[in-house]
C-alpha positions as CSV (number, residue, x, y, z in Angstrom):
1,X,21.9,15.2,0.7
2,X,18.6,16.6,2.0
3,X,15.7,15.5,-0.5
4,X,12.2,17.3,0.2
5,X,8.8,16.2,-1.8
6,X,6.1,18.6,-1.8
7,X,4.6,17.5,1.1
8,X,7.0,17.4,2.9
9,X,7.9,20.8,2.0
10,X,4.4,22.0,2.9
11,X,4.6,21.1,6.4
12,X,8.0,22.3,6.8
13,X,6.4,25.7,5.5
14,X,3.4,25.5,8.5
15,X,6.3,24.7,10.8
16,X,8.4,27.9,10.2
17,X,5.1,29.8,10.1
18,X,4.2,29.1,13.4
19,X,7.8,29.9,14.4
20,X,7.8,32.8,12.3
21,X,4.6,34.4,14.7
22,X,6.5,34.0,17.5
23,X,9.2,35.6,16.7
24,X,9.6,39.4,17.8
25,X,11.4,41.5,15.0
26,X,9.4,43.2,13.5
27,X,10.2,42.6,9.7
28,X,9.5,38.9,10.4
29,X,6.2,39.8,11.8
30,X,5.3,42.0,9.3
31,X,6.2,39.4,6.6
32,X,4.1,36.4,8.3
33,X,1.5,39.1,8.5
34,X,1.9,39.5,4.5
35,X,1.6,35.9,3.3
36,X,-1.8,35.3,6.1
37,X,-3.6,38.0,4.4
38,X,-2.7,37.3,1.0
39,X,-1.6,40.7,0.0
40,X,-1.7,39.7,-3.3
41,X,1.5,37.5,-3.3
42,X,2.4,34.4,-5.0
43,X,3.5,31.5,-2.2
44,X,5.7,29.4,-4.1
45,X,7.0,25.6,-3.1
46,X,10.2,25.1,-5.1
47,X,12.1,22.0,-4.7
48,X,15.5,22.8,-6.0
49,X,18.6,20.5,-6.5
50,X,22.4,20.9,-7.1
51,X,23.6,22.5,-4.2
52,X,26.8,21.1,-2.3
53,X,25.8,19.7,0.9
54,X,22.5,20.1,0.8
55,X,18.8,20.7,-1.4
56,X,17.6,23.9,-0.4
57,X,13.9,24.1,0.0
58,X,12.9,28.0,-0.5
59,X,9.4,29.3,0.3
60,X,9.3,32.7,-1.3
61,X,6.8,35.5,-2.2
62,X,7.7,36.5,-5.6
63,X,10.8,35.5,-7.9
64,X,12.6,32.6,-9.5
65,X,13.8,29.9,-7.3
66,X,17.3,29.9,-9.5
67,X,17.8,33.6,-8.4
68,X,17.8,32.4,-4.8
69,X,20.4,30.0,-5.2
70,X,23.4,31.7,-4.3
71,X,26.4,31.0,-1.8
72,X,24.6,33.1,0.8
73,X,22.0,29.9,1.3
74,X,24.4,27.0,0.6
75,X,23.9,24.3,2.8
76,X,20.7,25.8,4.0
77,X,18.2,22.7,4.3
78,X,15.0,25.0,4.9
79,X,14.8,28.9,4.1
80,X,12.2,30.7,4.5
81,X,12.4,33.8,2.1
82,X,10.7,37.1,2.1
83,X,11.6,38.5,-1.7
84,X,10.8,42.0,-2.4
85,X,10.5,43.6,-6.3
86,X,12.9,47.0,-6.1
87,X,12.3,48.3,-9.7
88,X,12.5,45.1,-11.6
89,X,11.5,41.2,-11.2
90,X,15.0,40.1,-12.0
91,X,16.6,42.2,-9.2
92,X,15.9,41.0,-5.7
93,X,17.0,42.7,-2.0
94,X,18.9,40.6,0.2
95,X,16.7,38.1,1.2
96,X,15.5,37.9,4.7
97,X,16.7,34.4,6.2
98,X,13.8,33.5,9.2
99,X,14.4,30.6,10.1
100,X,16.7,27.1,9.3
101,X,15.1,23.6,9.8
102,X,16.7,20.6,9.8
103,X,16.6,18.3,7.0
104,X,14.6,15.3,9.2
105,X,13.7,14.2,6.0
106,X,17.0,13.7,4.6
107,X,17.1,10.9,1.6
108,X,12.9,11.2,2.1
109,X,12.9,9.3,-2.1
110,X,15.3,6.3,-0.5
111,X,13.2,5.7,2.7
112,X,9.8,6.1,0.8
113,X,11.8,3.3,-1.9
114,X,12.9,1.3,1.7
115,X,9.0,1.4,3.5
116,X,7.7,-0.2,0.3
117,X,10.5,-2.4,0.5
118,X,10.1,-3.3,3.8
119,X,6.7,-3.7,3.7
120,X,7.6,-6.4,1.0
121,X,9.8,-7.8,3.0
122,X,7.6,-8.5,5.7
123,X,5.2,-9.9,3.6
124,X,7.7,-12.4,2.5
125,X,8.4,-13.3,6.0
126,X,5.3,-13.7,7.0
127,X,4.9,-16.2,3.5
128,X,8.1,-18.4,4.7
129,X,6.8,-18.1,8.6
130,X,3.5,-19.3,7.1
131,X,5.0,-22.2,4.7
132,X,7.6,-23.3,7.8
133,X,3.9,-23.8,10.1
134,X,2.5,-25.5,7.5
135,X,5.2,-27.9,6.8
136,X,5.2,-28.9,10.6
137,X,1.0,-29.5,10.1
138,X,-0.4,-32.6,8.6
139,X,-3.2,-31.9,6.6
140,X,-6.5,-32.6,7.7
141,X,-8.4,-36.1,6.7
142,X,-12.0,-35.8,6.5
143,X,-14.0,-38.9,7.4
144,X,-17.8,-39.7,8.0
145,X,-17.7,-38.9,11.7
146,X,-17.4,-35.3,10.7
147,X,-20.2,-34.9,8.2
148,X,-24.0,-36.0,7.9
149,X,-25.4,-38.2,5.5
150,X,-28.6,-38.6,3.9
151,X,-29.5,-40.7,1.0
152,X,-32.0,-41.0,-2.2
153,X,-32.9,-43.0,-5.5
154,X,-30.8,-41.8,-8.3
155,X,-31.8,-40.7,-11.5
156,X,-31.1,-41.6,-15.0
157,X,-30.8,-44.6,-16.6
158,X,-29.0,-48.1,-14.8
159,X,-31.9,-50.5,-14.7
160,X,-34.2,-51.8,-11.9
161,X,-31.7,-51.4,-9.2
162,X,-31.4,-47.5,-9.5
163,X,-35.1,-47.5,-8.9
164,X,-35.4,-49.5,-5.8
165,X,-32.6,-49.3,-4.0
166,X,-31.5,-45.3,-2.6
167,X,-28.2,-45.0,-3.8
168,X,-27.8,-41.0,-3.9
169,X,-25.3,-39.7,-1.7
170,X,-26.0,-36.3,0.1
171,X,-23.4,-35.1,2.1
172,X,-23.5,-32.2,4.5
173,X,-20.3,-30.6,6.0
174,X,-20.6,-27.5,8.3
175,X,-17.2,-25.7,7.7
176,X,-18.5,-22.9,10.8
177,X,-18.3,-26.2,13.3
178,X,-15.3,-27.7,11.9
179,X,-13.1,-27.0,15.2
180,X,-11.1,-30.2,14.1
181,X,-9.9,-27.9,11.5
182,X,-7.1,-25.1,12.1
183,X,-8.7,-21.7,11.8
184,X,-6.8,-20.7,8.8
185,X,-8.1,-23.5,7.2
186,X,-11.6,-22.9,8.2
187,X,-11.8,-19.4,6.9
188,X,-9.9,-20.1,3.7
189,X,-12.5,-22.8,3.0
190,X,-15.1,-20.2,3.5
191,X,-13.3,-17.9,1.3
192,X,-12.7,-20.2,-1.7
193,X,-16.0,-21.6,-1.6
194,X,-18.1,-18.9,-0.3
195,X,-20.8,-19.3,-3.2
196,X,-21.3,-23.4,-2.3
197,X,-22.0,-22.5,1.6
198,X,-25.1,-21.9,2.4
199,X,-26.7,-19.8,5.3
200,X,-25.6,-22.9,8.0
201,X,-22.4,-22.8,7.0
202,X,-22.6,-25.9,5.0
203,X,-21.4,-27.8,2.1
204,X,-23.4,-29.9,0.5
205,X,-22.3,-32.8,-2.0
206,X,-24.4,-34.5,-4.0
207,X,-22.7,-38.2,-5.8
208,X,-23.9,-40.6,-7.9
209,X,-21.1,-41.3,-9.6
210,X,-21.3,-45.0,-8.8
211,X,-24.3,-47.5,-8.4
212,X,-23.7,-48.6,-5.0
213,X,-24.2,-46.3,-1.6
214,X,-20.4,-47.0,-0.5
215,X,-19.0,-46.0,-3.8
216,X,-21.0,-42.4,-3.6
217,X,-20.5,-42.1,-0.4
218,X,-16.4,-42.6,-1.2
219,X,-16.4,-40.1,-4.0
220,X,-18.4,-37.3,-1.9
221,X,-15.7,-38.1,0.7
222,X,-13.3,-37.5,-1.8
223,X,-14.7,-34.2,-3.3
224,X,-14.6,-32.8,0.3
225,X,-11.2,-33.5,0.8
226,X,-10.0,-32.0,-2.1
227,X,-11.4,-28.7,-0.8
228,X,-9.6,-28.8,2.3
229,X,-6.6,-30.0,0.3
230,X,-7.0,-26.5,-1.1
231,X,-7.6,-24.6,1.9
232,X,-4.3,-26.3,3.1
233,X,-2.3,-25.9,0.6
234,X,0.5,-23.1,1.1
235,X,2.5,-22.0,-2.0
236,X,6.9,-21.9,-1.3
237,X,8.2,-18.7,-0.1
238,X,9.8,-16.9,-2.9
239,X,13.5,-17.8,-4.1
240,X,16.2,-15.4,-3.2
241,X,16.6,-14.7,-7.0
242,X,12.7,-13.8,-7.2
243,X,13.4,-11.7,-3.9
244,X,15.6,-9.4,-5.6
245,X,13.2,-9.2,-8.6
246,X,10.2,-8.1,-6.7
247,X,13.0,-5.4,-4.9
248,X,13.9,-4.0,-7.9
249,X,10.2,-3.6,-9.5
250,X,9.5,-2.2,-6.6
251,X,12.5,0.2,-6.4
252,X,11.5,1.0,-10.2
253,X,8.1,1.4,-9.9
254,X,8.7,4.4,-7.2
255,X,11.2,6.1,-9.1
256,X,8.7,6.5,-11.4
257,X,5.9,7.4,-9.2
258,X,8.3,10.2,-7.9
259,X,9.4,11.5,-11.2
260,X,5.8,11.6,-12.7
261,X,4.7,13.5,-9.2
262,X,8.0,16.3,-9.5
263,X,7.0,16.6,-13.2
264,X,3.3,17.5,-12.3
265,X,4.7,19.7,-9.4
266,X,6.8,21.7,-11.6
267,X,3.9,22.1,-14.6
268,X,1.7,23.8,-11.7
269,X,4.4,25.9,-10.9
270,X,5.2,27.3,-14.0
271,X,1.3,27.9,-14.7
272,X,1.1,29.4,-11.7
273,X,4.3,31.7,-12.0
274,X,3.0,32.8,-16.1
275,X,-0.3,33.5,-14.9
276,X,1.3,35.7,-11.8
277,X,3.1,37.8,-14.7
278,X,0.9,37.2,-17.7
């Protein structure tokens, strides 16, 4: 069944209407000539439904949509309507049929459903193509050859040896120069600790957990490997069961979007069609 949405609709109307100029009969051209200068008509986009075969799309100057939908249009997928008053709203002339499109857009609700799908479902690939690299690299193990160290006297309490003997670890690790790191797991470092770099590039770690130089420098070894433990880390694909869960909130979520945008459609219709007769 052919399914238009109002956009749709309205470039199916600019379609025919170019197509409507270059036709030669005269009623045609006088009727294209009607709806470019106004001539105090009502364009109407009606999406109407129920119709064997097909949804009839009717573009019409003045008149109700359900009038239109006789036998004479069934199975029409585009109709382009010229609707003329003879002594009464209600009663219409045979309606003038310019031109038929086809329905392109046929099941337009189930493909805009199917892209949002799809574009899940190529996020998930790219999620289990991500975790199946990952599983085939080791992570990375930081060691002294790939940072610079500097040392001072710690503070605090711990007797005379904290006083003499520099036992405060600074560490410094340029992430920007880490090329012994993979590039995703140079820029997710960056990323997750983008407010501890600073304008090098660098982390710095400070220790003094422990009250010798090898112990600090061990823990601020340790603290930098947990960050690129981090950066490493990629979460498991989705189950299949959680696969069909995000499917159907998705296929939810734009059945609602499309219901709440046809509701809104039809409200601007009808104001538009009681202020026309108010």
């Amino acid at each position: 069944m052919a399914c238009w949405s109002a956009e749709n609709a309205t470039k199916a109307y600019l379609r025919t209407l170019k197509m409507g100029k270059r036709n030669k009969q005269p009623d045609v051209a006088e009727f294209v000539s009607a709806l470019a200068a106004g001539n105090s008509a009502q364009l109407m986009v009606d999406v109407c439904s129920g119709i064997a075969g097909a949804t009839t799309l009717a573009l019409f100057v003045i008149g109700n949509a359900e009038s239109l939908l006789t036998n004479y249009y069934k199975g029409a997928d585009f109709v382009l309507i010229d609707c003329k008053l003879d002594g009464h709203e209600s009663v219409f002339r045979a309606g003038l049929l310019v031109t038929r499109i086809p329905a392109t857009n046929k099941g337009e609700d189930t493909r805009e459903v199917s892209s949002r799908l799809s574009q899940m479902q190529q996020l998930i690939q790219e999620a289990e193509e991500l975790a199946s690299s990952a599983r085939n690299e080791p992570t990375p193990t930081i060691t002294l050859d790939h940072v610079s160290v500097s040392f001072a006297r710690s503070s605090g309490p711990g007797g005379q040896n904290v006083n003499k003997v520099n036992t405060k670890v600074d560490m410094r690790f340029n992430v920007k120069k880490a090329y012994w790191l993979s590039e995703r797991i140079r820029e997710r470092i960056l990323q997750l600790e983008k407010n501890r770099i600073n304008k090098d590039g660098e982390i710095v770690i400070a220790s003094t957990k422990t009250r010798t130089q090898k112990g600090n420098i061990e823990d601020a070894l340790a603290k930098l490997q947990a960050i690129i433990d981090a950066a490493a880390y990629v979460p498991p694909p989705p189950s299949e069961e959680q696969k069909k869960k995000l499917a159907k909130m998705a296929a939810v979520g734009e059945q609602k979007r499309l219901q709440s945008k046809k509701a809104l459609s039809q409200k601007k219709v009808f104001r538009r069609t009681r202020d026309r007769y108010d």
